[in-house]
BAVOKOL-144155 format. One record per atom (N, C-alpha, C, O): z, x, y. Coordinates in pm, whole numbers, plus 32768, in hexadecimal, padded with zeros to 4 digits. Each point is the difference from the previous one (the first is absolute). Example, Ala and Ser with C-alpha at 12.3 -4.5 7.8 and 13.67 -1.06 7.14 Angstrom:
// BAVOKOL-144155
830C85277DC7 80007FA78077 8000805A8078 804280687FFE 7F767F75806B 800680528077 80497FB3806D 80118033806F 
This chain:
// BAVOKOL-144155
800080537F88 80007FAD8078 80008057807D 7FC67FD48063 8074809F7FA2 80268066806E 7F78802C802D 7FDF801B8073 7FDA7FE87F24 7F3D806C7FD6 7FC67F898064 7FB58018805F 807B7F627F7A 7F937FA78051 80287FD08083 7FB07FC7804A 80C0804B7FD2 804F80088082 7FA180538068 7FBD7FCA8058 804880AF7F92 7FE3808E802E 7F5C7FED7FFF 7FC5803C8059 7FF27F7D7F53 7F6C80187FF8 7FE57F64805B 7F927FFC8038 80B47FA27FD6 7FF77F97807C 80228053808B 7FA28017804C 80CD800E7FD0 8010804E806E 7F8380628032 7FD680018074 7FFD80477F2A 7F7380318027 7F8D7FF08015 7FAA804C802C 80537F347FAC 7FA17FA98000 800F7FA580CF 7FB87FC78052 809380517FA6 80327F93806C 7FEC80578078 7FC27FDA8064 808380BC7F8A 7FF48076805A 7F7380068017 7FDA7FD9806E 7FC480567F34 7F9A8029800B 7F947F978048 7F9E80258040 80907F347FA5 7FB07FAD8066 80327FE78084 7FC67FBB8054 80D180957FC2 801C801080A1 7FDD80848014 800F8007807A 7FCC80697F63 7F7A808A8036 7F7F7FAC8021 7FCA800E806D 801A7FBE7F5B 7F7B7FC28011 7FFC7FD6808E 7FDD80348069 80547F577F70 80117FB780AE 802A806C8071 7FC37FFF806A 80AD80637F7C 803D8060805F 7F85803C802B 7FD57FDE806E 7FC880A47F26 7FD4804D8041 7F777FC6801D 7FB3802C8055 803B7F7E7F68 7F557F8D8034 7FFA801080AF 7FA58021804C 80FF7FB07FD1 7FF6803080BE 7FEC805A8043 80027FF6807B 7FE780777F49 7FD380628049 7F6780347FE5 7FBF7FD57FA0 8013807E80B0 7F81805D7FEF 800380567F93 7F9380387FF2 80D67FF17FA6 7FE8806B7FAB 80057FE57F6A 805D7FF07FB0 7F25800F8047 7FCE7FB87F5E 801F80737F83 80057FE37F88 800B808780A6 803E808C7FA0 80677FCE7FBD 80037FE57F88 807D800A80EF 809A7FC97FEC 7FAB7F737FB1 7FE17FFA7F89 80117FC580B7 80107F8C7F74 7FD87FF97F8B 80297FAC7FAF 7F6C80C18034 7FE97FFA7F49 8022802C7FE4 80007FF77F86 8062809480C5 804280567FD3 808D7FCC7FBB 802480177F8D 803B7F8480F6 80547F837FB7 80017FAD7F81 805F7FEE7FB4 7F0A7FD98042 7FDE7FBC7F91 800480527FA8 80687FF27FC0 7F608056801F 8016807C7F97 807980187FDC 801F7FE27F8D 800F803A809A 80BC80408014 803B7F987F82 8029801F7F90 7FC87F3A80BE 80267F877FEC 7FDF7FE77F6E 80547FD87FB0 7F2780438030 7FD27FE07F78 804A80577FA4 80417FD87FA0 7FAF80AD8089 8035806E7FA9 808B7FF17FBE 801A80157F8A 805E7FB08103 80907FF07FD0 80197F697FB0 806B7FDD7FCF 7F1F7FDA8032 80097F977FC1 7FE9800F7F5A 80457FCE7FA7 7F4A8082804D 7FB380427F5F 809680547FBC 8009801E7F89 803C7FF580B7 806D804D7FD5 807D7FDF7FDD 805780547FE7 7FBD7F178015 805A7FC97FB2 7FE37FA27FA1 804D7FAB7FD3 7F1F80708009 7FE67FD07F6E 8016803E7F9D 7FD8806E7FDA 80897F277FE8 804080157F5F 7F9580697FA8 7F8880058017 80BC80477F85 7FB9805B7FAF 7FD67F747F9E 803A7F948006 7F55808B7FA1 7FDF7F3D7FB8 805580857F53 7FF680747FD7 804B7F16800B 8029801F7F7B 7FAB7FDF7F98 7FC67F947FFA 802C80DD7F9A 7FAC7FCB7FAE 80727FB97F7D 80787FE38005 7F1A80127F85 804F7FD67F7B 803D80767FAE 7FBC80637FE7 80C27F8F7FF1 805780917FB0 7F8C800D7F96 7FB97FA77FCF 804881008018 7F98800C7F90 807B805E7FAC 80277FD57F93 7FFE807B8091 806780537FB4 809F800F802C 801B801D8074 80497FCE7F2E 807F7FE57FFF 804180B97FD6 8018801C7F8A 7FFA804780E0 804E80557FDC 809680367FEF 80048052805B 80597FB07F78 8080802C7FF8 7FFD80507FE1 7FE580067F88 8034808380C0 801F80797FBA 80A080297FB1 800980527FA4 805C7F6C808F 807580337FA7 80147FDD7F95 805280397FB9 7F537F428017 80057FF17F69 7F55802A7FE7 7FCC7FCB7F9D 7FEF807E80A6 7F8F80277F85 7FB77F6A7FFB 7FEF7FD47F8E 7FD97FC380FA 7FC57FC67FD8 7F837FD3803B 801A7FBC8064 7F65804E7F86 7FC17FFE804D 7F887F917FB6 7FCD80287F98 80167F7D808B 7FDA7F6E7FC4 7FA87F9A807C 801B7FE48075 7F5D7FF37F1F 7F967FCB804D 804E7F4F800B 80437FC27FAD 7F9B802180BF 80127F818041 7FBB7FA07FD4 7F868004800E 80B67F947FB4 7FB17F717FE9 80047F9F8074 8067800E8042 7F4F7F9C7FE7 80017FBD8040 802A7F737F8A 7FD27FF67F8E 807E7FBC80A8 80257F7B7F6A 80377F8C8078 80488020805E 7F797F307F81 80587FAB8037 80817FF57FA5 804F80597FE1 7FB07F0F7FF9 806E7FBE7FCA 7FCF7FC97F5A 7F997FBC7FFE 808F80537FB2 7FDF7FE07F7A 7FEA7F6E7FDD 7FE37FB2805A 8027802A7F3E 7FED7F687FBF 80627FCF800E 7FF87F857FFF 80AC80BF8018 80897FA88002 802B8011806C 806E7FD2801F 7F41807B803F 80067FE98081 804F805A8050 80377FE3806A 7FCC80AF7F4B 807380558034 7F7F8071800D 7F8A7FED7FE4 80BC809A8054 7F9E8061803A 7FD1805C7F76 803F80477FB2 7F347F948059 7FDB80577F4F 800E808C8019 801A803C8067 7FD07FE77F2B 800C80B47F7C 7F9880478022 7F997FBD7FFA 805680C2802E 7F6B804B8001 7FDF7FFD7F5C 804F800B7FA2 7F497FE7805D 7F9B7FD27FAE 801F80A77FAF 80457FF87F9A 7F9380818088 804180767FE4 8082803A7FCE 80527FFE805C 7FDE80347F3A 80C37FF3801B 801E806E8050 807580208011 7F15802E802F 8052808C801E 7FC07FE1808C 80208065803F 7FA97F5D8003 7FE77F9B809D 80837FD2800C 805E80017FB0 7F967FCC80E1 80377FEE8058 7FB17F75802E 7F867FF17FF7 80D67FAF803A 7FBE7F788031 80657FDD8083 807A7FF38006 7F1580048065 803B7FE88077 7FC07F61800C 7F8F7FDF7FDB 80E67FBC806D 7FED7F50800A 7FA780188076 8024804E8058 7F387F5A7FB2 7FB2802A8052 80107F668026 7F997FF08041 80977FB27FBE 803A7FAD801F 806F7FF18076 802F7F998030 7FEE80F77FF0 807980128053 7FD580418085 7FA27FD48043 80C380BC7FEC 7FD3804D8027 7FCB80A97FDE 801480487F9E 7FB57FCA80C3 7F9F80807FD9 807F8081800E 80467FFD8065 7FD180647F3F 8045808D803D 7FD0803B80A9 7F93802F801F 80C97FC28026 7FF8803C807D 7FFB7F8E8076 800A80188078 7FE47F607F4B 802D7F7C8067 80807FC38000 803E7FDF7F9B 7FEB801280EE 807D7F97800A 80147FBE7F94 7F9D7FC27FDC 80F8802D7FB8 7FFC7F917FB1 801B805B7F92 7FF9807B8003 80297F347F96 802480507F4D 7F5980077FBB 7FB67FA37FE0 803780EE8018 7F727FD27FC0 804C80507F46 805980547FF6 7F6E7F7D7FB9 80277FFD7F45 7FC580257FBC 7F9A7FCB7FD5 80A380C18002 7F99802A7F96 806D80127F82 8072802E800A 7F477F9E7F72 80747FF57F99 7FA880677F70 7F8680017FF0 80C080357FD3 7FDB80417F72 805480027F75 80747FD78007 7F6E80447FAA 802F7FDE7F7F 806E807C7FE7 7FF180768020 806B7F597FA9 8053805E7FED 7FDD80697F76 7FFE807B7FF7 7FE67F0A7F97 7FC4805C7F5F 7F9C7FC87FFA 7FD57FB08054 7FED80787F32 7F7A7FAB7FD1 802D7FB67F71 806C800E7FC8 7F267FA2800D 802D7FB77F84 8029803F7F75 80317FC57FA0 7FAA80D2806D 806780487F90 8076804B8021 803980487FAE 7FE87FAB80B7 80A3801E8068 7FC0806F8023 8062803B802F 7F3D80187FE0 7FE4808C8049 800E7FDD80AC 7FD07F96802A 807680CB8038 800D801D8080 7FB77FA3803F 802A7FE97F8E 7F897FB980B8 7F997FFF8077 804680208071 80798014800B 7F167FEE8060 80288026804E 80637FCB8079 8004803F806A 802E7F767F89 80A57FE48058 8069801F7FAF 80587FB5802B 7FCF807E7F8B 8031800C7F60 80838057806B 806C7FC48006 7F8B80B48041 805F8049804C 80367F99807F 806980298031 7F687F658006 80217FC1805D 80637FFE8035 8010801A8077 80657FBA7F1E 80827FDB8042 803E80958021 805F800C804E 7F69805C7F76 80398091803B 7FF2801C8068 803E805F8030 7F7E7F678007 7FAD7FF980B8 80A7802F8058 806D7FD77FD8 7F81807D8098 80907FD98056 7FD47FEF8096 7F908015802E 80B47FD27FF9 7FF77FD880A9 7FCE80968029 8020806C7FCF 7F837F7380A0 7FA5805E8052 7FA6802A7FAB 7F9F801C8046 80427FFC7F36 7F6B801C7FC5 7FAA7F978041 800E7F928035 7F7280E07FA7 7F847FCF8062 7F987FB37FB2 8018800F7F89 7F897FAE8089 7FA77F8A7F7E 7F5B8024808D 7FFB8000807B 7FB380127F30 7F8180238062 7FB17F797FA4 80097FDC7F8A 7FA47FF080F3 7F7C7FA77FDB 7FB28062803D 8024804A805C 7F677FB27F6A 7F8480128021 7F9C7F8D8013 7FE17FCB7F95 7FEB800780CA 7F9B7F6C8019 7F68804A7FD3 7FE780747FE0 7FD07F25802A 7F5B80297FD0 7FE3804C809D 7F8F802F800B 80C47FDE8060 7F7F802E8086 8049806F7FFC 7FD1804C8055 80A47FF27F63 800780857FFA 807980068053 800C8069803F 80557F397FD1 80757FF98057 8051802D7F9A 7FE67FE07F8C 809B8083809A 806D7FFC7FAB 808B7FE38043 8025802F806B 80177F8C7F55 80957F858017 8054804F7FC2 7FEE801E7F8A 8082801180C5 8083805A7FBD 80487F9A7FED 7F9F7FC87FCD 80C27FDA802C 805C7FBA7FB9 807880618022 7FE380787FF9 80B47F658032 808B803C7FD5 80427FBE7FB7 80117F938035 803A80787F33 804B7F827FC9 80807FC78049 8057804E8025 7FAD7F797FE3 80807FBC804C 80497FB87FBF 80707FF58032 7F7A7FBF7F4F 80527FDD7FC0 7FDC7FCA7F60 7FA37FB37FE8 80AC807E7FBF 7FDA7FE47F69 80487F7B7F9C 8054802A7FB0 7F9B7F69804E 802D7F927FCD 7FE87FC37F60 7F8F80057FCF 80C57FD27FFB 7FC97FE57F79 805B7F5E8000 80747FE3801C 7F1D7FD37FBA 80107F767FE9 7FDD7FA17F7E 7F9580047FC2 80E07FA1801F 80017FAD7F84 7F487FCD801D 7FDD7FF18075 7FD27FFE7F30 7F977FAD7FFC 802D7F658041 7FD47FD2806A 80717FFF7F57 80087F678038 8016800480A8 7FDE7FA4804C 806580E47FDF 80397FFA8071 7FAF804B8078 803480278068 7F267FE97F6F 7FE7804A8073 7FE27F9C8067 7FF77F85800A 7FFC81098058 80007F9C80B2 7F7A801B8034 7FE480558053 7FCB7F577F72 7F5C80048029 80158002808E 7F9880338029 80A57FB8802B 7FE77FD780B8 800180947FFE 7F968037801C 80E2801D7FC2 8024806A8043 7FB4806B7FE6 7FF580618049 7FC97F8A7F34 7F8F80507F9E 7F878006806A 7FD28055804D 800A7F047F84 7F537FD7804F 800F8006806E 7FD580668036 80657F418015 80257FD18079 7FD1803F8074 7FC6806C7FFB 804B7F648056 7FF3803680C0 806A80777FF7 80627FF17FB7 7F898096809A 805E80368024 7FCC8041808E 7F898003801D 80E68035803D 7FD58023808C 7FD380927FF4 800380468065 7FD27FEF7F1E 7FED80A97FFD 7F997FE07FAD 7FDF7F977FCA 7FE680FF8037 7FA780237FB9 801180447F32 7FEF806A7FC5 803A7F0D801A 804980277F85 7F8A7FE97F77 7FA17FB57FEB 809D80AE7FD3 7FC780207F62 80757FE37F81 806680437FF2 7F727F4D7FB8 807C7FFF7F81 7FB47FF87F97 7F937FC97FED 80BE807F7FC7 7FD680527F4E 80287FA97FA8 805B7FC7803D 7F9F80137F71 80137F967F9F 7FDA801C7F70 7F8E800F7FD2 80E47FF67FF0 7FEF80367F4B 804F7F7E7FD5 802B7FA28042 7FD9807E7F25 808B7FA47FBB 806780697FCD 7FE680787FFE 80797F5E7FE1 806980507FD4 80607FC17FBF 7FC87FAC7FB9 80C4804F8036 805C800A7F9F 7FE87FE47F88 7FE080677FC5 801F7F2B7FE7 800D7FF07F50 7F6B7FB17FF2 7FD87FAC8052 7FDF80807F37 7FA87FD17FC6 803F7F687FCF 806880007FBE 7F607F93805F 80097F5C7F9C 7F9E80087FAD 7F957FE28033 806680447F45 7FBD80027FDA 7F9B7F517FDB 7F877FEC8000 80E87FBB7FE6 7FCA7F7C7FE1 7FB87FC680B2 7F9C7FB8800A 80B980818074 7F977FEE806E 7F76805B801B 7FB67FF38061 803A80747F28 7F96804A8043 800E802580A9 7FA37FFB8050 80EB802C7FCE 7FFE80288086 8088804F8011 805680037FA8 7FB8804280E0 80828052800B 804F7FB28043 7FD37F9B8036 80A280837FD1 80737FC48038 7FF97FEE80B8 80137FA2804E 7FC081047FC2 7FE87FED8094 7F9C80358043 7F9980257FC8 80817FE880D7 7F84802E8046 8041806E8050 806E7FF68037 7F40807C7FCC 802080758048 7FB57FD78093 7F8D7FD58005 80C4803E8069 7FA580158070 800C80798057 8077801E800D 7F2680458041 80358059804C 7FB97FDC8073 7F857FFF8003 80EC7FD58094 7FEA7FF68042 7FA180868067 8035806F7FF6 7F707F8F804A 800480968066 7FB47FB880A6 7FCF7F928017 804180CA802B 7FA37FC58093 7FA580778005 7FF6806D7FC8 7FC67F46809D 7F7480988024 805080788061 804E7FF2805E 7F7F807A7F66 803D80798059 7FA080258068 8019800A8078 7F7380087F4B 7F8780188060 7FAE800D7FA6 801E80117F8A 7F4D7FE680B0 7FA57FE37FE4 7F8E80568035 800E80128079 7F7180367F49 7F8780438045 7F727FF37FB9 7F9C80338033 
């Protein structure tokens, strides 16, 4: 809102130069103004975010291609199609925009071997999580906070939801295998915000 504040104000400035230096004899000064005007305006356009293509963590050794996935048949956020991918909700938000954007991975595969969120909950506050987008942007991430939740009990708002930062959350399963649910007990989440970005 501040970006479009600032790009109205210049907008507004630059059609009172107009009128200002139109009154005089010196046509130099006024395109020289207009110029000026356009230039500081072109300069508070947003960098455009692309789509995450690669998910890196270096303190656990993980470096994993990005799925793009909506919502499944029961209506919850689907599985990369891959077990050793990564699936970000393209349904949501993008890594590096205002808001919780979600990228979730498998903790094992169907013969219990590692995948790749498998180290997750070892994560600690201040490790760093890099996206890479398709236009070649890279997103540092800081963790800020590591949560583990009953399945029945997660908090989709706080997960999906609106937030006033530029936030990234990790999403595995974790505690006890059900075996008669075909599912785990809980959900790992690691909170982080953007550190910077180039």
């Amino acid at each position: 809102m501040q970006r479009v504040k600032v790009f109205i104000l210049l907008v507004i400035l630059f059609a009172a130069g107009v009128i200002l230096y139109s009154e005089t004899d010196n046509n130099t000064t006024q395109i020289t103004e207009i110029k000026s005007a356009e230039t500081n305006a072109i300069t508070v356009t947003p960098i455009p975010i692309g789509l995450p293509e690669r998910l890196v963590i270096e303190s656990l050794g993980v470096e994993a291609t990005v799925e793009g996935v909506g919502l499944n048949a029961e209506g919850s956020m689907d599985i990369p199609k891959d077990v050793y991918n990564v699936a970000w909700y393209n349904l949501g938000y993008k890594p590096g925009e205002i808001g919780n954007a979600v990228i979730a991975g498998h903790l094992d595969t169907q013969t219990g071997d590692p995948s790749v969120f498998y180290n997750l909950l070892s994560m600690r506050e201040g490790e760093r999580i890099k996206v890479i987008d398709n236009l070649g942007n890279t997103y540092t991430f800081k963790v800020v906070n590591i949560a583990s939740y009953p399945h029945d009990e997660f908090p989709l708002v706080e997960v999906f939801g609106d937030y006033a930062k530029k936030r990234l959350n990790l999403i595995t399963c974790g505690g006890d295998w059900n075996r008669n649910a075909q599912n785990y007990s809980h959900r790992t989440v690691v909170y982080s915000e953007l550190e910077h970005q180039r």
